[in-house]
Backbone bond lengths (Angstrom), bond angles and torsions (degrees), N, CA, C in turn:
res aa  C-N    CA-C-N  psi(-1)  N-CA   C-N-CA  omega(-1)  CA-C   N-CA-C  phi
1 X - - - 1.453 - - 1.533 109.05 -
2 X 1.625 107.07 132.39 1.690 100.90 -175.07 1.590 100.95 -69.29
3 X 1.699 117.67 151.83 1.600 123.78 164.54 1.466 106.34 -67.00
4 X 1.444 121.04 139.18 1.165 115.08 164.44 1.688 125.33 -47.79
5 X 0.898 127.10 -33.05 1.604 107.87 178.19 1.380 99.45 -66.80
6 X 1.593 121.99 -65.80 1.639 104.84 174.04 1.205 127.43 -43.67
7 X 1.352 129.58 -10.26 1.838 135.89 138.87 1.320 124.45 -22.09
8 X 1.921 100.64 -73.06 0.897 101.59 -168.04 1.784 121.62 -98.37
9 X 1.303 97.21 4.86 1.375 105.44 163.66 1.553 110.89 -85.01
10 X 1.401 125.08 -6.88 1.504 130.49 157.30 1.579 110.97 -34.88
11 X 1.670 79.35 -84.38 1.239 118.32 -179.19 1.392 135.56 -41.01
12 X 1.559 99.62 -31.26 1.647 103.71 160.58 1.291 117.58 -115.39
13 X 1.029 132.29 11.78 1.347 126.19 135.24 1.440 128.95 -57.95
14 X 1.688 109.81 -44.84 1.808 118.96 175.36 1.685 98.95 -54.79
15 X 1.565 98.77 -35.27 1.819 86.97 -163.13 1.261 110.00 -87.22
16 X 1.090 125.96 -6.45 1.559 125.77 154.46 1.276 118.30 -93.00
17 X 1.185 133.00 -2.38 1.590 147.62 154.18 1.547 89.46 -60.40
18 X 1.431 130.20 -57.74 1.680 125.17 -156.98 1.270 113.31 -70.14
19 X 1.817 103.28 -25.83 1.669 101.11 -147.79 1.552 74.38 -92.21
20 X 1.678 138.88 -59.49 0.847 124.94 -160.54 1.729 120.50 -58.90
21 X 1.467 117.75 -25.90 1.637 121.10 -175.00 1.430 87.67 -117.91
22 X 1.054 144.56 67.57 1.624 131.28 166.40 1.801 113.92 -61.47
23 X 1.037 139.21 -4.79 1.397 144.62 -171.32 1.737 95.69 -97.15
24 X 1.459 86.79 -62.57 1.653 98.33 -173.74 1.196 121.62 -52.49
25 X 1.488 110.68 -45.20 1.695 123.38 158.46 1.576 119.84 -37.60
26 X 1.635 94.17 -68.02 1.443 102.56 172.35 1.608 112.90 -24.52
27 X 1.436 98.88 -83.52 1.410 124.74 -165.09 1.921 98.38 -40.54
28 X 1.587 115.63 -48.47 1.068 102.20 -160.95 1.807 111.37 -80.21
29 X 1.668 116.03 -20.96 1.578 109.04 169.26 1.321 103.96 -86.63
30 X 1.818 138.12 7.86 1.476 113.68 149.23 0.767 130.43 -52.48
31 X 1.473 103.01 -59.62 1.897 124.09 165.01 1.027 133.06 -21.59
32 X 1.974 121.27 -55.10 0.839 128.35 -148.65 1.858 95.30 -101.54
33 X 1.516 117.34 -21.11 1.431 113.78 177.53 1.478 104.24 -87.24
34 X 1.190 121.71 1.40 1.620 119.64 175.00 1.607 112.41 -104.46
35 X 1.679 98.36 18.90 1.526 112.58 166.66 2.126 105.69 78.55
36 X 1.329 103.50 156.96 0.692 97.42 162.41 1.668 129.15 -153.23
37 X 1.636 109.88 63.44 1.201 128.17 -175.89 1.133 122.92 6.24
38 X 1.500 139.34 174.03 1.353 143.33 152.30 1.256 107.83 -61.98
39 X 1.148 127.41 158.12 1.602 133.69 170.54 1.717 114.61 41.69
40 X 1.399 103.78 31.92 1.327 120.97 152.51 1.767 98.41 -66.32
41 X 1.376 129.01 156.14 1.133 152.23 145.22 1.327 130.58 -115.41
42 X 1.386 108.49 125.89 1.594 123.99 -165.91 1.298 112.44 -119.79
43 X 1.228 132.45 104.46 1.548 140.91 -179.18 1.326 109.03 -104.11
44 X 1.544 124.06 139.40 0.796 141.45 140.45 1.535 142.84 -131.19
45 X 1.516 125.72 162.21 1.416 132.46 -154.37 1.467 97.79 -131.56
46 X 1.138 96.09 140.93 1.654 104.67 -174.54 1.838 97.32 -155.25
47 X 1.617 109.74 125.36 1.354 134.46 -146.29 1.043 100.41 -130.54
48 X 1.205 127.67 98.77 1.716 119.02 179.25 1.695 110.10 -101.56
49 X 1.352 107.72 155.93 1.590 112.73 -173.21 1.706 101.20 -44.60
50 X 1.274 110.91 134.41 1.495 109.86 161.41 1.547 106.53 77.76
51 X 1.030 107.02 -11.55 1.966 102.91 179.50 1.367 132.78 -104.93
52 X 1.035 161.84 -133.97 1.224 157.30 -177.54 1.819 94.98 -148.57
53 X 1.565 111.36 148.36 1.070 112.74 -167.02 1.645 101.15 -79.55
54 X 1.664 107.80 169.38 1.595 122.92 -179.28 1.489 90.70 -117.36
55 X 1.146 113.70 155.58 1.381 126.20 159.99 1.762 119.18 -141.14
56 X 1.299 116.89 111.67 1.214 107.76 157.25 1.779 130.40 -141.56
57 X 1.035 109.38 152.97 1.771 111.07 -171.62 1.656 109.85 -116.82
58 X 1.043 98.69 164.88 1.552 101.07 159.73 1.961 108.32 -151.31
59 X 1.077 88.26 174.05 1.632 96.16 -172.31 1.486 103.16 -108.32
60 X 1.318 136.14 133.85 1.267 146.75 -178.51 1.557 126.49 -66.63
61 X 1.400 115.47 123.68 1.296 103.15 -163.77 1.783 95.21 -130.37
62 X 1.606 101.66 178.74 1.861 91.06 -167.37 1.325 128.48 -50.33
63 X 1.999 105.99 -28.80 1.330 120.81 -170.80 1.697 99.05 -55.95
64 X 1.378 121.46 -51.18 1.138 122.44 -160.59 1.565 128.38 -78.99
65 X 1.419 93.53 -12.76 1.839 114.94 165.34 1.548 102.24 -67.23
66 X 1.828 117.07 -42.26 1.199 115.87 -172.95 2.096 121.37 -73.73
67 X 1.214 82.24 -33.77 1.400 106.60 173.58 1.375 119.63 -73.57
68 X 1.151 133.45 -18.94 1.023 138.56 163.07 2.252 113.26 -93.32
69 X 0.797 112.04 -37.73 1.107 125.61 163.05 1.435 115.84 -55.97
70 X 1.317 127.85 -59.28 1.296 129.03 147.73 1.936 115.28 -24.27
71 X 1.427 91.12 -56.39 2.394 83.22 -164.74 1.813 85.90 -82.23
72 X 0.962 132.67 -13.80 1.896 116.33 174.12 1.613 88.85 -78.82
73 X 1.545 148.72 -67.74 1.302 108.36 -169.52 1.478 120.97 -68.77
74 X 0.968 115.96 6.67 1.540 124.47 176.65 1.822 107.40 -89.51
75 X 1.419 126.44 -3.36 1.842 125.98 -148.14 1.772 76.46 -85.78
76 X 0.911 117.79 125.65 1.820 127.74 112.88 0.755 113.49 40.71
């Protein structure tokens, strides 16, 4: 079980995660309230100054329906 101060240091970190990426946020609790099935696939790309992009995905499995379900009763 997390300690409450590591709670609320969650918690304000996500909310400065929102204020600082508010699009990205957006985009990512659309997603996640429009469900996100088993064998959904989620890719992402990450481009650093001067480098060539990375790409990697994975495909969704039960742990991660649960795990994600877990930080929504945990949101703010």
């Amino acid at each position: 079980m997390m300690n409450p101060q590591a709670m609320v240091q969650f918690v304000s970190a996500i909310t400065t995660f929102k204020e600082n990426h508010p699009k990205f946020a957006s985009f990512i609790e659309l997603v996640i309230k429009g469900g996100l099935p088993l064998g959904t696939v989620i890719e992402i790309t990450v481009t650093r100054p001067g480098e060539d992009a990375i790409t990697a995905n994975m495909k969704v499995q039960q742990s991660d329906i649960e795990l994600i379900k877990t930080l929504k009763d945990m949101k703010p």
